[in-house]
C-alpha positions as CSV (number, residue, x, y, z in Angstrom):
1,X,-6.8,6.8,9.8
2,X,-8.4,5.1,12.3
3,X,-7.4,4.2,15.9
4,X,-9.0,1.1,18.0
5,X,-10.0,2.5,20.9
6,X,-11.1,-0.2,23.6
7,X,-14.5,0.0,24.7
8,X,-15.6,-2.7,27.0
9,X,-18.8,-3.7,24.5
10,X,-18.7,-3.5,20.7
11,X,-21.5,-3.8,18.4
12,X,-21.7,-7.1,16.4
13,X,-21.5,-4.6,12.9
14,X,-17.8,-3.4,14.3
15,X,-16.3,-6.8,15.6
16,X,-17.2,-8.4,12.1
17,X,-15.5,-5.6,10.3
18,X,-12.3,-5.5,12.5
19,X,-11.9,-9.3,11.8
20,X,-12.8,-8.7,8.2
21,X,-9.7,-6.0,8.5
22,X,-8.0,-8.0,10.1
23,X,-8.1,-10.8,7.7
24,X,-7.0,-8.6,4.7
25,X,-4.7,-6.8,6.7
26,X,-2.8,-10.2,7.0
27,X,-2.4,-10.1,3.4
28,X,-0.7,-7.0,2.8
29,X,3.1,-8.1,3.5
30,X,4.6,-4.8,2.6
31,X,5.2,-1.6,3.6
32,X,5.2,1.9,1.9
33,X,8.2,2.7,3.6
34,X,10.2,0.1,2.4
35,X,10.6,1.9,-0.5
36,X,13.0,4.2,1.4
37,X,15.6,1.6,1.3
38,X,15.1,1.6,-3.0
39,X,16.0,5.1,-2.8
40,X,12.4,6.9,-2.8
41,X,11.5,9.7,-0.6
42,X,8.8,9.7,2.1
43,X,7.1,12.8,-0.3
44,X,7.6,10.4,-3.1
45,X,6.2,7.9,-1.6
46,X,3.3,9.5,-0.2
47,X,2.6,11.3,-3.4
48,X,2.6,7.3,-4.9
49,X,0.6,6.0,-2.5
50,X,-2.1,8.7,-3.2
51,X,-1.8,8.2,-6.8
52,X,-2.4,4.5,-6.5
53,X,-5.8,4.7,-4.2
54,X,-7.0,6.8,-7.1
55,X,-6.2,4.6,-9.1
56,X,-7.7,1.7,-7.7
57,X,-11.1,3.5,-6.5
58,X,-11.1,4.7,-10.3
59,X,-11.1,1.0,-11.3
60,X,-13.6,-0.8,-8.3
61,X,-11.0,-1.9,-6.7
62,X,-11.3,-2.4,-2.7
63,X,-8.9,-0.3,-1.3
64,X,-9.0,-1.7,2.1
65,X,-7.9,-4.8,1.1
66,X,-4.8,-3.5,-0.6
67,X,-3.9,-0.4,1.3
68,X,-3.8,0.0,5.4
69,X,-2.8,3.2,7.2
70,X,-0.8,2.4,9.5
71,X,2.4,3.6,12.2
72,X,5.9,2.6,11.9
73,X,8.7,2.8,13.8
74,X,12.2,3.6,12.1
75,X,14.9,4.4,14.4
76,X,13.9,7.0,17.1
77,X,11.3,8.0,15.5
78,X,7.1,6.8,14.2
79,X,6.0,7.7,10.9
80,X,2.9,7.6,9.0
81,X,3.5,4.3,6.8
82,X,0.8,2.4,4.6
83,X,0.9,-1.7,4.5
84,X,0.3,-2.6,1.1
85,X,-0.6,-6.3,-0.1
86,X,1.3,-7.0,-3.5
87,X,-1.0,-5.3,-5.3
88,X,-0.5,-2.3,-3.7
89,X,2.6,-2.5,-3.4
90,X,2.8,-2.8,-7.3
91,X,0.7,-0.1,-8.1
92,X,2.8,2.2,-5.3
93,X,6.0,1.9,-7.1
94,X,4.5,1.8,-10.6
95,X,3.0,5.5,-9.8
96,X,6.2,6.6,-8.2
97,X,8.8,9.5,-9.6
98,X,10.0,7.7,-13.0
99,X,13.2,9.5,-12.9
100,X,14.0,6.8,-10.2
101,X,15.6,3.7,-11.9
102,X,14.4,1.4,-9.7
103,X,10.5,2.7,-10.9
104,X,11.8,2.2,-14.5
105,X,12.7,-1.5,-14.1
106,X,9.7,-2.1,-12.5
107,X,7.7,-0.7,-15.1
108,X,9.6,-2.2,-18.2
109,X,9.5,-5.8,-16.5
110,X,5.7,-5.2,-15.7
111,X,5.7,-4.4,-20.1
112,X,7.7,-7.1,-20.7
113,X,5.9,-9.8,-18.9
114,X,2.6,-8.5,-20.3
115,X,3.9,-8.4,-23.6
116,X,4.8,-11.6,-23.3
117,X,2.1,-13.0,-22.4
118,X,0.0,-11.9,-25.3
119,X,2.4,-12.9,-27.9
């Protein structure tokens, strides 16, 4: 992860990206730990998250512009949370622990509506 430090001069190169981060960073409207609240673990989640960056540096996908380290803060205390766009966000909870129902609807509508589609 990295952390903006402030530095009174930055190089052209690093302003360009951070606004570039920036910009794809306002598309990514969820949060890894939001899955808490659909009954996942933070280990299942992290183990999800991990599977999914695989699987989208396995494909060409960008993964900064799905997938954003970032900080939370829930309750009293900060956690290491991921934003995700809804791509990411998809492919977290596709790769999570399928003994959870809430993974196993989301794959079966995901088969469904692709099924769908083709027929």
């Amino acid at each position: 992860m990295e952390l903006l430090i402030y530095s009174r001069t930055y190089a052209e190169a690093d302003a360009m990206r951070n606004f570039i981060d920036f910009y794809y960073s306002l598309h990514m409207t969820h949060l890894a730990s939001d899955l808490l609240a659909k009954g996942l673990s933070p280990k299942q989640i992290s183990d999800a998250v991990l599977k999914a960056t695989k699987i989208a540096n396995a494909l060409g996908v960008e993964v900064h512009k799905h997938f954003r380290p970032v900080f939370s803060g829930i309750r009293q205390d900060i956690i290491q949370d991921c934003k995700l766009s809804d791509l990411g966000f998809g492919l977290v909870l596709m790769n999570a622990d399928t003994s959870l129902s809430v993974v196993g609807e989301f794959q079966m509508n995901v088969l469904k509506k692709y099924l769908d589609s083709r027929f």
